[in-house]
BALOBA-1460 file (C-alpha; in Angstrom, 3 decimals):
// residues 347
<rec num="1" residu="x" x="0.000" y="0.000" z="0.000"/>
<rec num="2" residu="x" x="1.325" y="3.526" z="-1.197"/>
<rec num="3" residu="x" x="0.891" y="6.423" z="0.664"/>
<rec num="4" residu="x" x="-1.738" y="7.386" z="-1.564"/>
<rec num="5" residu="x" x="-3.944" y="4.787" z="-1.551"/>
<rec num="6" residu="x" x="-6.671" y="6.113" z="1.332"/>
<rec num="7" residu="x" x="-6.611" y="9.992" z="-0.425"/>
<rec num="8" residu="x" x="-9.391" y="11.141" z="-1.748"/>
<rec num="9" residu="x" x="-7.699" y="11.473" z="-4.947"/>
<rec num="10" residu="x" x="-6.569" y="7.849" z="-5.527"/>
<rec num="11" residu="x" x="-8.489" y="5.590" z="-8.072"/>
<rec num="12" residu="x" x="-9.177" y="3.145" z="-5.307"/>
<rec num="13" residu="x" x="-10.394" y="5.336" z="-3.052"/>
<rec num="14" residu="x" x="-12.552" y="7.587" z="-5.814"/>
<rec num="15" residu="x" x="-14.332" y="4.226" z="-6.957"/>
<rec num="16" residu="x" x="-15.593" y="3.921" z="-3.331"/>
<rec num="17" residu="x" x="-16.856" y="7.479" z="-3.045"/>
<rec num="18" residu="x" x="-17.771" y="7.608" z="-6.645"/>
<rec num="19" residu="x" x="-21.681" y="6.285" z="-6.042"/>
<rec num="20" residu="x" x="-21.818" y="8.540" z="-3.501"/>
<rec num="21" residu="x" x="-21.260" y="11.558" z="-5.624"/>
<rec num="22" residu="x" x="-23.153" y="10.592" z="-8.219"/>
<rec num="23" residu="x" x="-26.315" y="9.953" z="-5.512"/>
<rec num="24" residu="x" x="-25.414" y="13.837" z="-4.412"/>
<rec num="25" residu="x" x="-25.920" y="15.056" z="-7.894"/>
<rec num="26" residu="x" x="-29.498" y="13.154" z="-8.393"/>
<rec num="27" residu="x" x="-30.519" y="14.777" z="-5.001"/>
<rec num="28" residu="x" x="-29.065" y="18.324" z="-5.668"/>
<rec num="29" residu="x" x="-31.075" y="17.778" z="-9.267"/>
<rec num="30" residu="x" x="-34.239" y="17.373" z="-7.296"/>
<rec num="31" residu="x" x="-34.523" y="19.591" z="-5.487"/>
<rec num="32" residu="x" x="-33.525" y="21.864" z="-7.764"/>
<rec num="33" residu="x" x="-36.207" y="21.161" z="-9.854"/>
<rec num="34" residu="x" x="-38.671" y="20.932" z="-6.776"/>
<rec num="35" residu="x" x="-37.929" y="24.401" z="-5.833"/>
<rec num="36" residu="x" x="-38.514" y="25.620" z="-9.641"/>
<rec num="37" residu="x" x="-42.128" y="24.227" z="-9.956"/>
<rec num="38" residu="x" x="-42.779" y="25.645" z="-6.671"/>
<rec num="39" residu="x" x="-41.807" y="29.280" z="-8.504"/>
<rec num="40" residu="x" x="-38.477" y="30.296" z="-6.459"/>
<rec num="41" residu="x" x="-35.370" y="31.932" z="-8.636"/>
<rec num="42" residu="x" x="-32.321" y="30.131" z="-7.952"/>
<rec num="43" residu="x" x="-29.250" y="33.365" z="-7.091"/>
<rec num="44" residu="x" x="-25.622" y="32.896" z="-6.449"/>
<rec num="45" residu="x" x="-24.552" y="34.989" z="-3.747"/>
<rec num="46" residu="x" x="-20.589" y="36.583" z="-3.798"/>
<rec num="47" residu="x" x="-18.327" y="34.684" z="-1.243"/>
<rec num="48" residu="x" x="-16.780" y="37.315" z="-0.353"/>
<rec num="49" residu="x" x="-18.229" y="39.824" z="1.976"/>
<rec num="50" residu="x" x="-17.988" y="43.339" z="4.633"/>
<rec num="51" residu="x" x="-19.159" y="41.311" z="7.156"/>
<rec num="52" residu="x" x="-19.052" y="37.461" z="7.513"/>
<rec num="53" residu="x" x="-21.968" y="37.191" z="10.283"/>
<rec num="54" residu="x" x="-22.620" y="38.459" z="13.665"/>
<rec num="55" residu="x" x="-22.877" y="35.769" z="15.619"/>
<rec num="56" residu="x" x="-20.802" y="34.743" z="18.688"/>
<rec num="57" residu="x" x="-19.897" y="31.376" z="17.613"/>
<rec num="58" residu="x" x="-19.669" y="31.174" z="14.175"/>
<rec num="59" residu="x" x="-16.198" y="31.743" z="12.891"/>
<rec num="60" residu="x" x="-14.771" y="32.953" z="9.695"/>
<rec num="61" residu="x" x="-11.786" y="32.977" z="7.054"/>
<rec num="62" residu="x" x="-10.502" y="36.680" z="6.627"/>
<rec num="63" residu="x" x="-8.733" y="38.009" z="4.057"/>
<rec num="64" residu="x" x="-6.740" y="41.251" z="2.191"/>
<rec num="65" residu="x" x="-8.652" y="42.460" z="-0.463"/>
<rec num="66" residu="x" x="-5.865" y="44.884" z="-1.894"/>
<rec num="67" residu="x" x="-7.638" y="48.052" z="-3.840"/>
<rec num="68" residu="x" x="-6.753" y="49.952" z="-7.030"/>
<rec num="69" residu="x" x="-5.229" y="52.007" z="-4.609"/>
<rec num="70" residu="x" x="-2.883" y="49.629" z="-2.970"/>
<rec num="71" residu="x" x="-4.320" y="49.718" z="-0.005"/>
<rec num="72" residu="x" x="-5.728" y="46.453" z="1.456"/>
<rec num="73" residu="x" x="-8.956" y="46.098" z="3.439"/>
<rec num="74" residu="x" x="-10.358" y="43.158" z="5.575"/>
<rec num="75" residu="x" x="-12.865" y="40.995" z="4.068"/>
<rec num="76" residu="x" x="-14.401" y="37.131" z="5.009"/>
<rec num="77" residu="x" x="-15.559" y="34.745" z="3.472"/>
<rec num="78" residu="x" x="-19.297" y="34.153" z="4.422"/>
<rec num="79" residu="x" x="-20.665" y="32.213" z="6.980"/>
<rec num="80" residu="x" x="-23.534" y="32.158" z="5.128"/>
<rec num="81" residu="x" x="-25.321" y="33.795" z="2.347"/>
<rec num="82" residu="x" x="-28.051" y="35.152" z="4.352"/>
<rec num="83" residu="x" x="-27.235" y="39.098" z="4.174"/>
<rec num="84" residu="x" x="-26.581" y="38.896" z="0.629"/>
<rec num="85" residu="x" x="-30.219" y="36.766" z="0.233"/>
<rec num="86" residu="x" x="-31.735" y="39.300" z="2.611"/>
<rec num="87" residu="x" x="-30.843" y="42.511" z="0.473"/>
<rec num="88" residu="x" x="-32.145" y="40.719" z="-3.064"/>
<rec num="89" residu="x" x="-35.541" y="40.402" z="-0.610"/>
<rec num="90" residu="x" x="-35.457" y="44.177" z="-0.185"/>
<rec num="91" residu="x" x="-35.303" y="44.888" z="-3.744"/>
<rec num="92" residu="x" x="-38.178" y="42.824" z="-4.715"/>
<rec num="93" residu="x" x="-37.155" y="39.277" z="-5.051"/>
<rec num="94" residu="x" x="-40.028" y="36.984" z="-3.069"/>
<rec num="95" residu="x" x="-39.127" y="33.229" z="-3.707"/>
<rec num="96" residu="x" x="-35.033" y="33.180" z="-3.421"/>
<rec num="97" residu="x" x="-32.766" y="30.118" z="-3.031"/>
<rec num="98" residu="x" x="-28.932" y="28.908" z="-3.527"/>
<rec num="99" residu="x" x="-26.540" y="26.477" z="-3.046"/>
<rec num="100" residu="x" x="-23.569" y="28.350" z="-1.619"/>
<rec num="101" residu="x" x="-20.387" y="27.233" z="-0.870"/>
<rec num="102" residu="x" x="-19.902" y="28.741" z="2.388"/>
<rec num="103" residu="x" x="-17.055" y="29.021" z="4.928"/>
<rec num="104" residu="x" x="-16.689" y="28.499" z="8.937"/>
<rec num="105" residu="x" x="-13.676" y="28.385" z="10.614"/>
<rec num="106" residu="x" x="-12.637" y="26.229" z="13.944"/>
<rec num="107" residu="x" x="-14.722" y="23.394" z="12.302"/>
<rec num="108" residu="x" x="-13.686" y="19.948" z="11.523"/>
<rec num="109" residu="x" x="-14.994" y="16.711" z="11.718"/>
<rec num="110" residu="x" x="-17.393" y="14.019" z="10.517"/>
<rec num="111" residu="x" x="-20.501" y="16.088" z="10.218"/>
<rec num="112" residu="x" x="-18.519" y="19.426" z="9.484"/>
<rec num="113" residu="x" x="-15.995" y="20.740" z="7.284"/>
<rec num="114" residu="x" x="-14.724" y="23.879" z="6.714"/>
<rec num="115" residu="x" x="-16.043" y="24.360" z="3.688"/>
<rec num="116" residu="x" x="-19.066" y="22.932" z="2.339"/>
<rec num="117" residu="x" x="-22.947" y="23.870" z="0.516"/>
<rec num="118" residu="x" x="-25.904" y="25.373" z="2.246"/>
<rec num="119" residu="x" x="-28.505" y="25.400" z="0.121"/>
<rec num="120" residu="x" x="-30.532" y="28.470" z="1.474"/>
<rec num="121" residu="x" x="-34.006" y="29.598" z="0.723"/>
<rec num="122" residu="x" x="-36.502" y="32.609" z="1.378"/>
<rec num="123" residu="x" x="-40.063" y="33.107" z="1.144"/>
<rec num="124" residu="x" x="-41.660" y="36.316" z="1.200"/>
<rec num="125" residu="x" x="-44.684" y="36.752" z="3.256"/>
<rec num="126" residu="x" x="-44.991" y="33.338" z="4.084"/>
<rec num="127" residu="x" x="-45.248" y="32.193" z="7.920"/>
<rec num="128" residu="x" x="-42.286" y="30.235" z="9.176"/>
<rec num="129" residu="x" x="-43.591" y="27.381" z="9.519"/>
<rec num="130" residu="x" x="-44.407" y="27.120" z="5.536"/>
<rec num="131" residu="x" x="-40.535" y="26.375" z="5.834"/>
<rec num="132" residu="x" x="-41.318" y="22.917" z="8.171"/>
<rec num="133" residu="x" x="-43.134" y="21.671" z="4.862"/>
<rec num="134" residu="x" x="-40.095" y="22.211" z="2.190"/>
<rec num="135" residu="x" x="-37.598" y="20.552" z="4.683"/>
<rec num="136" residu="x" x="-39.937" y="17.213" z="5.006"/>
<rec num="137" residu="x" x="-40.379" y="17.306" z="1.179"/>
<rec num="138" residu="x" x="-36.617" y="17.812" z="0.402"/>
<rec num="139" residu="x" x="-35.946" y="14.897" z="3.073"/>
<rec num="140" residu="x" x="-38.606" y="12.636" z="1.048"/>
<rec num="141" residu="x" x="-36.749" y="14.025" z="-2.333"/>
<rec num="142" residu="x" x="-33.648" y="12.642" z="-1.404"/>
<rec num="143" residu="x" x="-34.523" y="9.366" z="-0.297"/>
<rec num="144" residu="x" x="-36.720" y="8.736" z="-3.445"/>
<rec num="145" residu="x" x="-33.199" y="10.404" z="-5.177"/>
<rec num="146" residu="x" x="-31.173" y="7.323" z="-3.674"/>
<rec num="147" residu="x" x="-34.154" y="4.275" z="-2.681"/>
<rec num="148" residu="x" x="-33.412" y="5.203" z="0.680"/>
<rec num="149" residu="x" x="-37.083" y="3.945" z="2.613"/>
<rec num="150" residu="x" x="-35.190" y="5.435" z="5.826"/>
<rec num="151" residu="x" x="-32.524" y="8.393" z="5.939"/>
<rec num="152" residu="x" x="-28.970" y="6.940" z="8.334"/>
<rec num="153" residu="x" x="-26.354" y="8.429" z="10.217"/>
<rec num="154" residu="x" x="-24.346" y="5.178" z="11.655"/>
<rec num="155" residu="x" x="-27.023" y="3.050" z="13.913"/>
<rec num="156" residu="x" x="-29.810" y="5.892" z="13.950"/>
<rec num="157" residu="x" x="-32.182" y="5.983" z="11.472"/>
<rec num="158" residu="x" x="-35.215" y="8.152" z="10.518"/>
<rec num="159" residu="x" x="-38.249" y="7.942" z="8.346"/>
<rec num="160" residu="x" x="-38.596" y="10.754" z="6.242"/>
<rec num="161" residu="x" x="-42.021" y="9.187" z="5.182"/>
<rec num="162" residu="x" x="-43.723" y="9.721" z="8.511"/>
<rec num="163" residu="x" x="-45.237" y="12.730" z="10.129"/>
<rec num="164" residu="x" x="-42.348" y="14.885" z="12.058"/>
<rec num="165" residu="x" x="-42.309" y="15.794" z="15.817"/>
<rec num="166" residu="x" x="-42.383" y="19.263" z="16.610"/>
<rec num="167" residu="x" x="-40.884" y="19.793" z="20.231"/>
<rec num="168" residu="x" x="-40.326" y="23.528" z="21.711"/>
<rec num="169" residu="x" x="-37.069" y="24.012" z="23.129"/>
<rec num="170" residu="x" x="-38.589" y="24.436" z="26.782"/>
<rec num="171" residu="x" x="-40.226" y="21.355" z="26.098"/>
<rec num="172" residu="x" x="-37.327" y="19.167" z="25.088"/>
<rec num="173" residu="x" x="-35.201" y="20.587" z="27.704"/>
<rec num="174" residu="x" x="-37.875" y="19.534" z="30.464"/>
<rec num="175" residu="x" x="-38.782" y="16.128" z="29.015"/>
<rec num="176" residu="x" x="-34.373" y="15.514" z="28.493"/>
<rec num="177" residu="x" x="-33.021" y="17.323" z="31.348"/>
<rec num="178" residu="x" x="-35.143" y="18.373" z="33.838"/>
<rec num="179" residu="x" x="-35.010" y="21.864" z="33.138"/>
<rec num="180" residu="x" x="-37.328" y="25.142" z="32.825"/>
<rec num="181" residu="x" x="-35.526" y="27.100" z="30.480"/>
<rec num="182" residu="x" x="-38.201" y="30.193" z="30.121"/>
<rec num="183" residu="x" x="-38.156" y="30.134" z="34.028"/>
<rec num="184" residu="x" x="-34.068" y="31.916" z="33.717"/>
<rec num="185" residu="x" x="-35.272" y="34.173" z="30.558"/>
<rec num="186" residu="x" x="-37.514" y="37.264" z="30.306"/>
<rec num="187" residu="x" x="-39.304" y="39.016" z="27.688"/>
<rec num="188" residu="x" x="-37.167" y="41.844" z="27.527"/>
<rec num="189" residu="x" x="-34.075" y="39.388" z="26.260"/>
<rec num="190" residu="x" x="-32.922" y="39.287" z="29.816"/>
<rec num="191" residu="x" x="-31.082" y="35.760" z="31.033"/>
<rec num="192" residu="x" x="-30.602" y="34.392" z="34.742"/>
<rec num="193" residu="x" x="-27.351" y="32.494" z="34.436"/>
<rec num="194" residu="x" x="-27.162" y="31.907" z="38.372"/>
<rec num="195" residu="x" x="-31.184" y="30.646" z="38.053"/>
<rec num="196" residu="x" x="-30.042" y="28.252" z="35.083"/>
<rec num="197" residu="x" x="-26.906" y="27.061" z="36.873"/>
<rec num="198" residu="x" x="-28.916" y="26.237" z="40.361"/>
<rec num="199" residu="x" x="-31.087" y="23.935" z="37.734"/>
<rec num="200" residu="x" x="-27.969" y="22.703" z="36.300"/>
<rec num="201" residu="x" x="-26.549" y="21.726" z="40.113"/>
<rec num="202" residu="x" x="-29.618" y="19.747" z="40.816"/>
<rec num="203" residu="x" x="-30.359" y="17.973" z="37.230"/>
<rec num="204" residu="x" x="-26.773" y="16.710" z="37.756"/>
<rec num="205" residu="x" x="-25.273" y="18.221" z="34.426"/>
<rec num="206" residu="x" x="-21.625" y="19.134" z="34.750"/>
<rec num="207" residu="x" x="-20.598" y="22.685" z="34.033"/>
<rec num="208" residu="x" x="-18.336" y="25.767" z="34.431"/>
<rec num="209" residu="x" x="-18.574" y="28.110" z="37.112"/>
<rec num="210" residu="x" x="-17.616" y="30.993" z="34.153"/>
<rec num="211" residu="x" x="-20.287" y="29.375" z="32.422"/>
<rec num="212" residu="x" x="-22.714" y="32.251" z="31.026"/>
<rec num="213" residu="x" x="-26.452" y="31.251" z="30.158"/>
<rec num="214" residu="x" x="-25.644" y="30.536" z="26.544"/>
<rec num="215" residu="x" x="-23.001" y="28.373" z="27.302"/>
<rec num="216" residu="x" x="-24.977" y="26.671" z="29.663"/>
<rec num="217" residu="x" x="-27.759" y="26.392" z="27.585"/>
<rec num="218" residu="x" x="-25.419" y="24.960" z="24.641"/>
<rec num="219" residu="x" x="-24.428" y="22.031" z="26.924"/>
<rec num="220" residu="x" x="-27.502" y="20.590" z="27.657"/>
<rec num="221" residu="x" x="-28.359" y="21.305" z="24.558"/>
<rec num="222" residu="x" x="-25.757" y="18.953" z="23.358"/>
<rec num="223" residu="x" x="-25.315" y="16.589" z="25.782"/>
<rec num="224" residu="x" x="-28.977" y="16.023" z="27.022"/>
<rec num="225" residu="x" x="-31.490" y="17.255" z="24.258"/>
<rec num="226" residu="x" x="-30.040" y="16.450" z="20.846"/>
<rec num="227" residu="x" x="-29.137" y="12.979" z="21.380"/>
<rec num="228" residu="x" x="-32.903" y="11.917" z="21.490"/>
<rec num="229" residu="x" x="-33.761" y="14.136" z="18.681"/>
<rec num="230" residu="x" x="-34.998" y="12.807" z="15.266"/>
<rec num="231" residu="x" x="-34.887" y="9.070" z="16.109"/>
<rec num="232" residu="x" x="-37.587" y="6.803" z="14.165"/>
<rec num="233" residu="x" x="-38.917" y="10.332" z="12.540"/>
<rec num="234" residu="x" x="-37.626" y="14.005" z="11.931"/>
<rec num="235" residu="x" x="-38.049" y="16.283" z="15.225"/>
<rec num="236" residu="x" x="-38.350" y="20.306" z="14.577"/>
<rec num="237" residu="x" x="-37.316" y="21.654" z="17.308"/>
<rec num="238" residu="x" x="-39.007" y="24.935" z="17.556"/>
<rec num="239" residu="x" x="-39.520" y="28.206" z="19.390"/>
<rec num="240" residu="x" x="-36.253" y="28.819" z="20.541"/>
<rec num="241" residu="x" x="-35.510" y="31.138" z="23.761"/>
<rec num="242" residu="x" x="-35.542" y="35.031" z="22.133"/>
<rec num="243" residu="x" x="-31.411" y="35.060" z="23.746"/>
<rec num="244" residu="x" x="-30.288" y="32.414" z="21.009"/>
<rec num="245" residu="x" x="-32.809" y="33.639" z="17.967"/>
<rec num="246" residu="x" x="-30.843" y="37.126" z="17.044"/>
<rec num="247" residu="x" x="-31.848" y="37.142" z="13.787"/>
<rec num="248" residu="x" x="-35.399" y="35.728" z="14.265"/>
<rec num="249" residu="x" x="-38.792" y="37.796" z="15.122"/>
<rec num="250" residu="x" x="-40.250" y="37.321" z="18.899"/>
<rec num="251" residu="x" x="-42.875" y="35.437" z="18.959"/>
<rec num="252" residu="x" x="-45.947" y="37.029" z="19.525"/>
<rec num="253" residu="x" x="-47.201" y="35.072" z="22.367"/>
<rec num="254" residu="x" x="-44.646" y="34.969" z="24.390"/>
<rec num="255" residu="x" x="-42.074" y="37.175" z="23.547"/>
<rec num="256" residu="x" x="-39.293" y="35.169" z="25.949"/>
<rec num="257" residu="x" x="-39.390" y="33.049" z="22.454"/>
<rec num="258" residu="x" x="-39.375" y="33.389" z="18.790"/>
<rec num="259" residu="x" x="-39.659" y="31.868" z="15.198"/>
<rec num="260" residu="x" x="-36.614" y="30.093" z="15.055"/>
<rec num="261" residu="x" x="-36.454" y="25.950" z="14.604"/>
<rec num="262" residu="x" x="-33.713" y="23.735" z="13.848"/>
<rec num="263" residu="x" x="-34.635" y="20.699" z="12.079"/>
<rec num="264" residu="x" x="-33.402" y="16.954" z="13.350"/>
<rec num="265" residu="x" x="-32.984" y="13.691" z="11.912"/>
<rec num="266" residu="x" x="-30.836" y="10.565" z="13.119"/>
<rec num="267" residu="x" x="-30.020" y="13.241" z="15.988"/>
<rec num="268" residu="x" x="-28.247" y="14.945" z="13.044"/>
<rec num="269" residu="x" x="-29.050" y="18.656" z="12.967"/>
<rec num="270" residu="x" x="-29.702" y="19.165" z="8.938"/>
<rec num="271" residu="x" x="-31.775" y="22.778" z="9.172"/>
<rec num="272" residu="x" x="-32.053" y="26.023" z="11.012"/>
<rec num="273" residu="x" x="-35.007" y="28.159" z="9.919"/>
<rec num="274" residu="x" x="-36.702" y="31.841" z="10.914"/>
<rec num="275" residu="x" x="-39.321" y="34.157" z="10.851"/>
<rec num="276" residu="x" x="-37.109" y="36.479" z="9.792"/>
<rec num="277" residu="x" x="-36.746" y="39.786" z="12.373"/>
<rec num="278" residu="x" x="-36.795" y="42.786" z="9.736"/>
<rec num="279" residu="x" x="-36.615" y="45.548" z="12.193"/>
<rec num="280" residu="x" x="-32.991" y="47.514" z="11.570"/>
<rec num="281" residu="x" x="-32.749" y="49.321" z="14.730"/>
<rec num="282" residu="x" x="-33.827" y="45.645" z="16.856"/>
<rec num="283" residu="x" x="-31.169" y="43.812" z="14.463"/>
<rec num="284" residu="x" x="-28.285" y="46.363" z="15.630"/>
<rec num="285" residu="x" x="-28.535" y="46.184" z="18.766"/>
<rec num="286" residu="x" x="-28.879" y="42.173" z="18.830"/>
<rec num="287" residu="x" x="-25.438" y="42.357" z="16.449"/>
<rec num="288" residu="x" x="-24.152" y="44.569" z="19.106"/>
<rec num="289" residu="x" x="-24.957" y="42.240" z="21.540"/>
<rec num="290" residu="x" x="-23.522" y="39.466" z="20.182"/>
<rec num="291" residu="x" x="-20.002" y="41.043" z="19.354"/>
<rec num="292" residu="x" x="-19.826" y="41.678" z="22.732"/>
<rec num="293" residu="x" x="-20.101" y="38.294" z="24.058"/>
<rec num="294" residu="x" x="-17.964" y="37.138" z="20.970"/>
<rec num="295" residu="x" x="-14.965" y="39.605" z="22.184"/>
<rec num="296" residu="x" x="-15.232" y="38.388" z="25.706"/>
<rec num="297" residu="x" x="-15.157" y="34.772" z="24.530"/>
<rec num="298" residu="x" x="-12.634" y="35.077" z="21.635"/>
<rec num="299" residu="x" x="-10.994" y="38.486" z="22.217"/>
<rec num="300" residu="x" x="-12.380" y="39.107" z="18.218"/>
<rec num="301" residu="x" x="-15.154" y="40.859" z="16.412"/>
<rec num="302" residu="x" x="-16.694" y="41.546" z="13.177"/>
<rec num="303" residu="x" x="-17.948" y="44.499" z="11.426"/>
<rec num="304" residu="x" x="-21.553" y="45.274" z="11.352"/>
<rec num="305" residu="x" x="-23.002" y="45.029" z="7.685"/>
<rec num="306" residu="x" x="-24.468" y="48.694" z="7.333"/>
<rec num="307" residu="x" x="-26.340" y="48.059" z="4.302"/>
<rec num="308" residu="x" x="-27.503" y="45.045" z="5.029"/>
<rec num="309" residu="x" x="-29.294" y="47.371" z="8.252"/>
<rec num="310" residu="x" x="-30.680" y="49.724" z="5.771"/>
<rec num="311" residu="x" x="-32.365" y="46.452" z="3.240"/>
<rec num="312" residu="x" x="-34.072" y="45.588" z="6.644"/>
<rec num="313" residu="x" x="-36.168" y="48.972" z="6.471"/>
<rec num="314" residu="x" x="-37.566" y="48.123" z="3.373"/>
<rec num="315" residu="x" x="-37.543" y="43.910" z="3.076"/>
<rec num="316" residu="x" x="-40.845" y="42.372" z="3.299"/>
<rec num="317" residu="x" x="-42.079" y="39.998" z="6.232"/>
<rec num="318" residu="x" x="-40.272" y="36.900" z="5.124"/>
<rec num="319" residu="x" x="-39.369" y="33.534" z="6.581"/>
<rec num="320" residu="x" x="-35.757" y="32.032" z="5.537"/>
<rec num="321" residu="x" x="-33.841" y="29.034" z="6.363"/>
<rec num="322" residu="x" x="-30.124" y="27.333" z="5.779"/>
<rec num="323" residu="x" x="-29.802" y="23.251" z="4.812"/>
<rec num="324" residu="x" x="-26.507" y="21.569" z="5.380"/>
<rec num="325" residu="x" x="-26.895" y="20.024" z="2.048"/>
<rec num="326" residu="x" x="-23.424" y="18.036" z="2.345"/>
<rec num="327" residu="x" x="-25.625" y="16.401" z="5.557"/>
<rec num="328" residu="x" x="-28.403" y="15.621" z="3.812"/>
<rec num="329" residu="x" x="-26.870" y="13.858" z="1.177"/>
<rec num="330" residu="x" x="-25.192" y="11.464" z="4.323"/>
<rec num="331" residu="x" x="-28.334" y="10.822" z="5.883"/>
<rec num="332" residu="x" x="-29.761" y="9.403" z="2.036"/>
<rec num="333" residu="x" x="-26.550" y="7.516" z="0.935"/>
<rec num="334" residu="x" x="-25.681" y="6.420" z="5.241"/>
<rec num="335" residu="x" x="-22.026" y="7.950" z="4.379"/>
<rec num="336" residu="x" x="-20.334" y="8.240" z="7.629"/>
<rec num="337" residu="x" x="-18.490" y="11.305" z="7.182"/>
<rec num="338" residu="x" x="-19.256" y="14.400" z="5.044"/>
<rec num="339" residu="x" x="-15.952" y="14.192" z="3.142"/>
<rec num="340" residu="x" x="-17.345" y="10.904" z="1.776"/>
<rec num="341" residu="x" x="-20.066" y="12.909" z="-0.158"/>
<rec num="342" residu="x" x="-17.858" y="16.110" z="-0.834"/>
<rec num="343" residu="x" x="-16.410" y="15.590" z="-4.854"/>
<rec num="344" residu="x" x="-12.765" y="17.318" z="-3.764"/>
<rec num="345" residu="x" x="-12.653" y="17.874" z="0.290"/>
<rec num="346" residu="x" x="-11.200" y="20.892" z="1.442"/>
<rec num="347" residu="x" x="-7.824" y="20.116" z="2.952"/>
């Protein structure tokens, strides 16, 4: 055996994968075709970009874009291709979707790499939960794509056939963990880390003492909650606390939540969806917000996207949501690790 023989790039090795691919370009031809009869204008969004995301924990790829002038300015490479999406909203687009190639840094592993597609979409006044029906029928799309009767991530399985669960957050951190969530959260987008801690002490659920809520939250989140989540069918787990939703509208009854739902299957998360918040002054100070925490946790920031602040003032109501297509494609062939699905993985 060569060194060469297990790289992606050997003949052995690409006759393996080979099915694979070809099963990711029936899928991506699906849907692609699902989403034009259903009337939405497929756009390519720039990679590079002012501002890669305002989140705290996403992370991007900078780099020098060097002027006419000489003189080099800071760009990323996106996150995501949301802000670009969200400004062809504003000038008039209603039914919007891509497959981007997007970027995230400090990720690496067999469900992330860091690069790889989102396949992104946007409806114009449509509620967000019009977006829970496109996710089951892209799930059903790809296992007709590849005979799949049930989508597989190593011994879990899922039927994409069957009628999902929809789960709130407070309600899958009660029935998982023990915990009342909205009890350490009020409507104002005010958090009770030493409330959510005590909870954490007495549910048993190792953590920090510099723990904040968030990171708190994210733990049980990933130790206790996701683990049960999308087993025998899909699981859309909705209506999470207002705190972890900054780009999503409040809900509007009970504003200590909003329209945001991340979509599980073989306790694989494949989807993260909105009801899209399109109030520019509320958006700022939530981006604000989160650079803040981001330069406490990672001594780092990002620039705030002014114009993507000034398309909020005029985009319609709209609900949007981001696919990990790479993921989906695992789930319908049972590859065990993205790169297995990827046609050249990033090194």
């Amino acid at each position: 055996m060569t060194d060469t023989d297990d790289r992606w790039w050997s003949p052995a090795r690409h006759a393996d994968r080979r099915p694979l691919l070809l099963a990711r370009n029936r899928i991506q031809a699906g849907l692609r075709l699902w989403l034009a009869e259903q009337g939405f204008t497929e756009v390519d969004p720039a990679g590079l970009q002012l501002s890669p995301g305002n989140e705290t924990h996403l992370h991007a790829f900078a780099t020098t874009q060097i002027g006419n002038d000489g003189v080099g300015r800071t760009r990323y490479l996106h996150t995501s291709p949301e802000f670009a999406m969200k400004k062809l909203l504003a000038a008039g687009e209603t039914r919007i979707a891509a497959f981007a190639h997007v970027w995230r840094n400090r990720e690496r592993g067999a469900l992330h790499a860091p690069e790889f597609t989102m396949l992104e979409w946007y409806r114009a006044d449509a509620p967000y939960e019009a977006l829970f029906d496109d996710c089951m029928a892209f799930l059903r799309l790809a296992a007709e794509a590849t005979g799949a009767t049930r989508l597989r991530f190593r011994e879990a399985t899922c039927d994409p056939f069957a009628a999902p669960e929809r789960l709130s957050v407070a309600e899958a951190f009660q029935r998982h963990a023990g915990i009342d969530l909205l009890a350490t959260c009020d409507g104002a987008g005010g958090t009770d880390a030493a409330a959510l801690s005590a909870q954490l002490a007495r549910a048993g659920i190792r953590h920090d003492a510099d723990d904040g809520w968030s990171d708190m939250l994210s733990r049980v989140l990933g130790e206790s909650v996701e683990p049960h989540l999308g087993h025998g069918r899909v699981t859309i787990l909705d209506r999470y606390p207002a705190p972890e939703a900054a780009l999503a509208r409040r809900a509007a009854d009970d504003p200590r939540t909003a329209e945001r739902f991340e979509l599980y299957a073989c306790g694989v998360e494949l989807a993260n969806g909105f009801g899209e918040l399109t109030d520019p002054v509320e958006q700022r100070r939530r981006f604000e917000a989160e650079m803040v925490e981001k330069a406490r946790r990672y001594g780092e920031t990002y620039p705030i996207d002014e114009e993507l602040l000034a398309a909020l003032a005029i985009m319609p109501p709209a609900s949007g949501i981001a696919m990990g297509f790479d993921r989906l494609v695992m789930l319908a062939t049972g590859a065990p690790r993205i790169d297995d699905v990827l046609w050249a993985p990033p090194a």
